[in-house]
N, C-alpha and C positions, 0 to 999 in steps of 0.2 A: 964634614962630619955627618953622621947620620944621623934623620932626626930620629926623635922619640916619638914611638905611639902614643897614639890620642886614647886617651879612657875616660867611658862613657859616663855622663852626670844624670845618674840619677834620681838626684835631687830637682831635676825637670818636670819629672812624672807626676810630684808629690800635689795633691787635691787640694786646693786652699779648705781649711775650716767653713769661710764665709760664704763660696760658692756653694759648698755640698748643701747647705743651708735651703739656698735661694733653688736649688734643684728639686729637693723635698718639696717646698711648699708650692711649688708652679703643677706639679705631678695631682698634687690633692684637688687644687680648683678644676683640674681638667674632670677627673672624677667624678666633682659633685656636680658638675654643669653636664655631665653625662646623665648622672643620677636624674637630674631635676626636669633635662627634656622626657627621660624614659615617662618619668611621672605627670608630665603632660598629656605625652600620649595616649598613659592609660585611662588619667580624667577625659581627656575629651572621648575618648572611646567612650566611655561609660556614658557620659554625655548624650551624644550621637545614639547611641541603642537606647537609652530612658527615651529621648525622643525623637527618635527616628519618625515617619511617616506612613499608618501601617497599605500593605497594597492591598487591596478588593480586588474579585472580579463580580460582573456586573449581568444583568439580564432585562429586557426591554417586556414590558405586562402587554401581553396580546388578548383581544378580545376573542371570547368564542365564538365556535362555527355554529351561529344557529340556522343554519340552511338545510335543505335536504339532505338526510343519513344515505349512506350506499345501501344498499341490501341484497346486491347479488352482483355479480359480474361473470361478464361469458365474453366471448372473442367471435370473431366471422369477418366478412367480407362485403364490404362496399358491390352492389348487386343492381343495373337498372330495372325498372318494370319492363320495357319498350327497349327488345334488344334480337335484331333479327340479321339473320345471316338472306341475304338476298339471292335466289336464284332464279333461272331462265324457267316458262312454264313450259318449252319442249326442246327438243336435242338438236342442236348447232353450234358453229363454227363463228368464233369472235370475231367480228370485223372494226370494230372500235371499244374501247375502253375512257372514259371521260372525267376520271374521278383521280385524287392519289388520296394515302392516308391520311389525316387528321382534315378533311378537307370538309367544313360543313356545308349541308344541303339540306334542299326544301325538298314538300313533298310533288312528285312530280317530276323530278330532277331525272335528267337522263346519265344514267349510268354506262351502260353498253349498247353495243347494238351487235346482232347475231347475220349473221347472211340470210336477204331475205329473195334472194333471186327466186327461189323454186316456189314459196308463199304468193308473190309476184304474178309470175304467171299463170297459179291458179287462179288469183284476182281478178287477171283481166278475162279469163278462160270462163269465171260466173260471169261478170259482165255482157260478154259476148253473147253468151246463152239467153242470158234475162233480154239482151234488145232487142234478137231474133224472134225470143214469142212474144214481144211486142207488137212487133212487125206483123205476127201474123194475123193478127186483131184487126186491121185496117183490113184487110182481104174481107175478113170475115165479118165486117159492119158493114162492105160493098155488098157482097152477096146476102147477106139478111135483109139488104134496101130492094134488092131486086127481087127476091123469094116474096117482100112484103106486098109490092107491085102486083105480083102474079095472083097472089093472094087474094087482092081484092079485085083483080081483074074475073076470077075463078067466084068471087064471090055474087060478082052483078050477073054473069051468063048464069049461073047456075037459078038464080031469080028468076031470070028470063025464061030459063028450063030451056036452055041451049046449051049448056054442059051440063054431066052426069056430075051424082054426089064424089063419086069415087076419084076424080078429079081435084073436085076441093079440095078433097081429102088428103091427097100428096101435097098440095100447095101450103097448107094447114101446117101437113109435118114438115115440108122443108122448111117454113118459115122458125117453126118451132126448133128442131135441129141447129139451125144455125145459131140462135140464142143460146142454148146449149152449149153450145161450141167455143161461141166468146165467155161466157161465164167458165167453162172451164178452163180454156186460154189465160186469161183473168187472175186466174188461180194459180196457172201453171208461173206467171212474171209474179206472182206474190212468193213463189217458192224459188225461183230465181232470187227476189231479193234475199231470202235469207241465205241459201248459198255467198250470192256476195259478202254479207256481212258477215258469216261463217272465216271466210276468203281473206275478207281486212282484218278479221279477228286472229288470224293467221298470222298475217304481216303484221299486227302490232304484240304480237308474242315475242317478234324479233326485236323490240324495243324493252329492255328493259330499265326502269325506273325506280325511285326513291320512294319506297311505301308511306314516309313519313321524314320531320323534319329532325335532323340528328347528322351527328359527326361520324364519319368515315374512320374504322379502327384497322380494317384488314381490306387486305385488295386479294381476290382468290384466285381471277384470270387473268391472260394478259391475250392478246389480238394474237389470233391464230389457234388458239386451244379448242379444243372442244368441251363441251359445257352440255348437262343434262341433267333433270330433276332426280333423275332414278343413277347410281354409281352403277356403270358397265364395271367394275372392276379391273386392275392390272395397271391402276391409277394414272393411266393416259388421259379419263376422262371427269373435266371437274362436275362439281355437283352445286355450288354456288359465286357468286362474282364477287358480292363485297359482305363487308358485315357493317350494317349502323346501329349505334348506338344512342338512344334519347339521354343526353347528361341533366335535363329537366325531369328525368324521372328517377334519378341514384336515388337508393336507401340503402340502406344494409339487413345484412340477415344474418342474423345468430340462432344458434341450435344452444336453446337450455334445459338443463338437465331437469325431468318430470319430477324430481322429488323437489323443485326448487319454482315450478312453472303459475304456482299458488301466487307466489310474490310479484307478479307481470299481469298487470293491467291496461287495456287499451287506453291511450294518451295517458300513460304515465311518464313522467321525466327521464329523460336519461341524457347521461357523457359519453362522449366518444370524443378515441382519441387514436389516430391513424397509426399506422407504424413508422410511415414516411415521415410524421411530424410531430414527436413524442409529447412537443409543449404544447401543443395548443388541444385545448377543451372545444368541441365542438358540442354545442346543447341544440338535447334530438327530443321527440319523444316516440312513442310505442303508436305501431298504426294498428295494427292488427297481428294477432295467436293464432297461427294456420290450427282448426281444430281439428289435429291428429299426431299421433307419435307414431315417432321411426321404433319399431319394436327393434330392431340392430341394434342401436345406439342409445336407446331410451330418452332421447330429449326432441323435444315440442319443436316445430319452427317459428320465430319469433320477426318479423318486419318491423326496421326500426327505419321514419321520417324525419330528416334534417332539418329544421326549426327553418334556415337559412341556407342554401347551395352557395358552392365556393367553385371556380374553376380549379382548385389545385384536389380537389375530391372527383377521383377517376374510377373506373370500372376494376372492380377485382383487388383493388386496396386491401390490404389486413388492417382489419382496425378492432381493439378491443373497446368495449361498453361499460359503465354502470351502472345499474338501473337505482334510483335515487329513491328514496319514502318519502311522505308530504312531511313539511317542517314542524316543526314543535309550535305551534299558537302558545301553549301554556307560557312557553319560554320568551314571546317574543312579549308578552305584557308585562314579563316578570323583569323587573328593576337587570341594569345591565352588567353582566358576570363580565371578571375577567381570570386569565387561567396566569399562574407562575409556578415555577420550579419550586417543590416543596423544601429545596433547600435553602431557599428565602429566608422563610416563616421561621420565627426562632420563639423560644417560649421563655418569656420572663414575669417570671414568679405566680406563671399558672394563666397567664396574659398572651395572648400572641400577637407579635410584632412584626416589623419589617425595617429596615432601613433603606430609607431613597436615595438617592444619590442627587445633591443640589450643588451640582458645580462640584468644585474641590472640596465637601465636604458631606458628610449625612444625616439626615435625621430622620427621627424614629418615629414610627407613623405604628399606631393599634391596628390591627385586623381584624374583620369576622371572615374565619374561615367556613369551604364549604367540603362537601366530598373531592377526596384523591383522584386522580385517575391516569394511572402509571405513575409517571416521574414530576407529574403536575396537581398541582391542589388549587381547588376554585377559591376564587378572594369575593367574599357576597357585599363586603362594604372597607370603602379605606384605600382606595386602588381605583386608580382609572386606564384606559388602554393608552400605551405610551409612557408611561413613568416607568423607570430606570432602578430597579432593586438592588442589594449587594446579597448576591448568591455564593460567594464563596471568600473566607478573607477571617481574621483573629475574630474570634468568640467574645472579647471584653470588649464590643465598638460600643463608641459613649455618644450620644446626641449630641451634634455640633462638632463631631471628631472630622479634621481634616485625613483624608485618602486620595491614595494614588491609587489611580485603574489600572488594573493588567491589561495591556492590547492581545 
């Protein structure tokens, strides 16, 4: 037989009273335990901002500059006293070169040497000359020994009145002639030696040397060139060998403007400061004010002496100057300032104050303030160099109020 359909009990579905019950009120606790963390978190929040930690930032009290004021600045160039280009004193051919660049030398120092064959030959060519009329001086003290002989022989006959006056009389002159003759003989080997010496003066032109003691900055010949004091033109022929330079004699030279040349005084202070080596202060002072202006450019020439020479201070450097004023005396007996950011200083109730920074926390320290100057204001009491201000940070800080510094 077939069966019968199944029909569905819907009395399955039906919600107990009891349960619906127990589902309500599990729904509400979750609710208020929602509620009640929300309301934690706004208490602690409120918590948290009432006392939070407020931040500062901070500024370190520097002492002032009571040193020399600038009063002018000019620029120029590192310049020796003692700076010569060396050349030959007459026209030849390089046979040696002795020297390279940077290479220091004394004075005396042999640099070149020129061809000296044709100097040479004139040398020995006085020489020769000078011992031949040497030579002929011995002739001529023989014959004055014999003229003298005859002389006196000329002298007794004639006594005797056996020879005539006229006799003597040539004996007389010869003897005399021949003294004559060595005297200007004599004279002729004293003009010989200068010829010679003329001759080696010659041969040591071919030697050229170090006029003085200094470093090697250029080398101008090389062996085989020709070389002469006067330029032949068409630039075949040099005009000098080397250039030395005294680095015991560097100063520098600036050109300052004449409406400004008032404020430059001999041995007055100055800074210099190379271009090659922007940090370092080099302290100079004033040698001498060349007294005369360039009508071109209207400014004085001014020579400035480095207190101290450095090897890294070389010929021709760019180096800019400042020329310094004498210090303030008034300033330096007067009790000791120091400067901070006038945004420090705060004014309470017509008071002005600061607050220090003492570790993790601040306190409030009275001022006497002095004059502004830009972005800085003088503290005359109440501040030492080195203490640690709050320059920037909440307007209501309280003595003893803990802070956190801004890095």
């Amino acid at each position: 037989m077939p069966e019968a359909p199944v029909k569905p009990d819907l009395g399955g579905l039906r919600i107990d009273a009891h349960k619906r019950g127990a589902r309500k009120a599990g729904k509400g606790i979750a609710i208020s335990f929602f509620v009640l963390l929300v309301a934690l978190v706004i208490v602690g929040g409120v918590y948290a901002y009432v006392h939070q930690t407020p931040s500062v930032q901070v500024a370190t009290v520097n002492a002032p500059d009571t040193g020399p004021q600038a009063l002018l600045n000019a620029s120029g160039y590192v310049t020796p006293q003692r700076r010569a280009t060396v050349a030959a004193k007459i026209t030849g051919r390089v046979t040696g070169v002795f020297f390279t660049e940077g290479m220091y030398v004394h004075t005396g120092f042999v640099l070149a040497t020129l061809d000296d064959s044709d100097t040479q030959r004139g040398l020995a060519s006085a020489i020769a000359d000078r011992n031949a009329t040497q030579a002929s001086i011995l002739d001529l003290q023989v014959q004055l020994k014999n003229a003298q002989i005859e002389l006196h022989r000329s002298q007794e006959l004639r006594t005797a009145g056996i020879q005539t006056q006229e006799a003597l009389d040539n004996a007389t002159m010869a003897v005399n002639s021949l003294r004559a003759k060595i005297d200007y003989t004599q004279e002729q080997v004293l003009a010989a030696d200068a010829r010679i010496k003329e001759a080696q003066q010659a041969v040591d032109n071919c030697i050229i040397r170090a006029p003085f003691d200094g470093i090697i900055v250029s080398k101008d010949a090389q062996v085989g060139e020709m070389v002469s004091p006067i330029s032949a033109g068409g630039g075949f022929t040099r005009t000098g060998i080397a250039t030395i330079v005294d680095m015991a004699s560097n100063e520098i030279e600036v050109d300052v403007n004449e409406n400004y040349i008032a404020r430059v005084k001999p041995g007055q202070e100055v800074t210099a400061v190379l271009d090659a080596y922007p940090d370092w202060k080099i302290p100079c002072r004033v040698r001498t004010i060349i007294p005369t202006a360039d009508r071109q450019k209207a400014t004085v020439e001014v020579r400035i002496a480095f207190d101290k020479l450095d090897p890294r201070i070389l010929p021709d450097m760019g180096v800019k100057v400042t020329f310094l004023g004498e210090e303030d005396k008034l300033a330096k007996k007067a009790p000791a300032r120091v400067m901070v950011p006038q945004s420090a200083v705060r004014d309470d109730g017509g008071q002005k104050i600061v607050f220090l920074v003492n570790g993790d926390h601040v306190e409030r320290h009275a001022v006497k303030v002095g004059t502004a100057s830009g972005a800085q204001m003088q503290i005359l009491a109440g501040l030492a160099p080195g203490d640690t201000v709050v320059v920037g940070g909440p307007t209501d800080l309280k003595d003893g109020e803990a802070v956190a510094i801004k890095r």
